[in-house]
N, C-alpha and C positions, 0 to 999 in steps of 0.2 A: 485722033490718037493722043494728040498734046493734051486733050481736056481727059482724057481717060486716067493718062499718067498724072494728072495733078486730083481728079479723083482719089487715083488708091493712095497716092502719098498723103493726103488730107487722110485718109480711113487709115495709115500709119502711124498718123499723130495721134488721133482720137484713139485707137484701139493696144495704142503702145504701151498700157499697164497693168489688161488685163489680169485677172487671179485667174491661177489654174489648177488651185488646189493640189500642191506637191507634197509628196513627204521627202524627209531627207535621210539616206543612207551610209553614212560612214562620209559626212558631209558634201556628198553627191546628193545632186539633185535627182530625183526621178520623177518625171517629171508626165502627167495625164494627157499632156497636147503640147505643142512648141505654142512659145507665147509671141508676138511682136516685140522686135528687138531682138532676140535672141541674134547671137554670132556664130554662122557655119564656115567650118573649112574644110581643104580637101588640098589633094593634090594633082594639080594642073598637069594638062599634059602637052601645055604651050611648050616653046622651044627653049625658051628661059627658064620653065620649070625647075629642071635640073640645076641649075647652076643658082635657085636662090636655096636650095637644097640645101647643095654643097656649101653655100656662103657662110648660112644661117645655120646645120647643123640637125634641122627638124625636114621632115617630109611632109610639111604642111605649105602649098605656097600660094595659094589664092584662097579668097574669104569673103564675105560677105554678110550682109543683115538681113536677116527676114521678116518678114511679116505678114497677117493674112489680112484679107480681105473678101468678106462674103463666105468666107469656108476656101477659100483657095489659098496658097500660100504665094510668097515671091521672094526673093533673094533681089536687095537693091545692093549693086556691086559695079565695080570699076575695071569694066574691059574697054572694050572702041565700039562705041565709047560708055558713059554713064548710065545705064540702064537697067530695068526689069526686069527679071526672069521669073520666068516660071519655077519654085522647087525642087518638080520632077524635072525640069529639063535642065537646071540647075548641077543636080545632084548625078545626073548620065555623063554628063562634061568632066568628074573626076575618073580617077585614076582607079578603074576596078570597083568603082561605085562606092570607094568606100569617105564618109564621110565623119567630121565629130561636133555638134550643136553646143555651144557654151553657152553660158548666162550669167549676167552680171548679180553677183551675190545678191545684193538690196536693191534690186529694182523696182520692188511695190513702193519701195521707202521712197526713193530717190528722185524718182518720176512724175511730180508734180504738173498738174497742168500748165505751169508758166513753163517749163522742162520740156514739156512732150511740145508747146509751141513753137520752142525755139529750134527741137530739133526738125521739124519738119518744116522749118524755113534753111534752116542750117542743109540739109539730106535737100533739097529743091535747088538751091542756087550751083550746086555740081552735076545738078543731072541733065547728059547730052556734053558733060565736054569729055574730053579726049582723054585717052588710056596715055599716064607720062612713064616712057619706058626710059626714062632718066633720071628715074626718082628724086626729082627735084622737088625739096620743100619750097611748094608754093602752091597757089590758087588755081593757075590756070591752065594746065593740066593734071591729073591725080593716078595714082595707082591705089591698088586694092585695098591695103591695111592702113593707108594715108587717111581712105573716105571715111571709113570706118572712125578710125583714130580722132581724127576732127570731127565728126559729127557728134560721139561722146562729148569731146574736151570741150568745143564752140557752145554747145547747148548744155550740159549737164556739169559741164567744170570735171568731167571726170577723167583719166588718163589709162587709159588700159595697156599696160606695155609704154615699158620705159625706152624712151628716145634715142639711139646708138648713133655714132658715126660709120658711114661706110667703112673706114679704116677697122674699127670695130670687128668687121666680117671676118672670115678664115675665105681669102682669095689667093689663094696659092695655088690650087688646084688648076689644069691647065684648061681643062673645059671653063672654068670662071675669068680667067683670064683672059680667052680668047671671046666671051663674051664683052666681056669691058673693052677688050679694044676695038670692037667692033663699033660700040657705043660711043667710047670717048676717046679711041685715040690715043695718042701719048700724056691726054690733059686729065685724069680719071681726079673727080672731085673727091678724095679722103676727108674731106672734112666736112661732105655735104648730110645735114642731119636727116636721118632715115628712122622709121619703124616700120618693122619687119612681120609678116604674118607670126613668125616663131613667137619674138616678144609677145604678143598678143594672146597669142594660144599660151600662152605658162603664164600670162598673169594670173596674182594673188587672186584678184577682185573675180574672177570669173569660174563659174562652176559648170561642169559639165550634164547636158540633159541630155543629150542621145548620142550614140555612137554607132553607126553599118562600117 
């Protein structure tokens, strides 16, 4: 199974700039097949769902990267822990099925061989650790928009969604509250740096290719 998963991530790297012949509509992509790389989200229907909701202000709260392999697609994302999924089983896990596929504006441009290397060492050395439900800026555990987040920045220099503080959030709400103290207690890090699926979903740099 280990050699299987470093298979398709290898067919990740290599197949991460393909063309796919788009035209563009009112600067939307429309887009003939989802490419490698593209970023899907959706709305989780975990138990923190809600409350990054409520935090963040978007109905978007988990995310991931796709890509295919062989004619199949995957979504590499950050649950418990780092792993694969399938597309279709990917896309059953949301919220009413409904889902929205982004894409980085200049991605043919951007994605240079020495780029597509580094992410596909970059997207390797997080897969298999643990889902951080503390959204602690660090390595050794990650959450969904994090993986994401660095796998661009680490490999491509690129930053999709700008970096907030938890303080940043709108946590007033009593369900968000009673989340964080479940989490942290009387000791809630305000000033631990976060990105958020929202940030990510409204960046500038990213254009939408499909939406259910």
């Amino acid at each position: 199974m280990k050699h299987f998963i470093t298979i398709l991530l290898l067919s990740f790297t290599l197949l991460f700039g393909c063309s796919s012949g788009d035209t563009h509509v009112h600067g939307t992509i429309v887009a003939s097949s989802i490419q490698n790389g593209d970023i899907i989200f959706h709305t989780s229907k975990s138990r923190q769902s809600q409350a990054i909701q409520l935090a963040t202000g978007s109905k978007y709260s988990h995310m991931g990267i796709i890509y295919e392999d062989q004619g199949k697609y995957f979504v590499y994302e950050a649950v418990q822990p780092v792993k694969l999924t399938p597309l279709t089983e990917w896309k059953k896990r949301g919220e009413n099925g409904h889902y929205v596929i982004k894409r980085l504006k200049n991605a043919e441009e951007v994605l240079s061989p020495t780029v597509l290397s580094n992410m596909k060492e970059v997207g390797q050395q997080y897969l298999g650790k643990s889902y951080d439900i503390y959204f602690n800026w660090s390595d050794e555990k990650i959450y969904c928009s994090e993986l994401v987040w660095k796998i661009y920045k680490e490999a491509a220099d690129i930053e999709i969604g700008a970096l907030e503080k938890l303080s940043d959030f709108d946590l007033s709400n009593d369900y968000v509250q009673s989340i964080m103290k479940e989490r942290y207690g009387n000791h809630v890090p305000m000033d631990e740096k976060v990105i958020s699926p929202a940030a990510m979903f409204n960046s500038s740099l990213l254009v939408t290719v499909e939406e259910n």
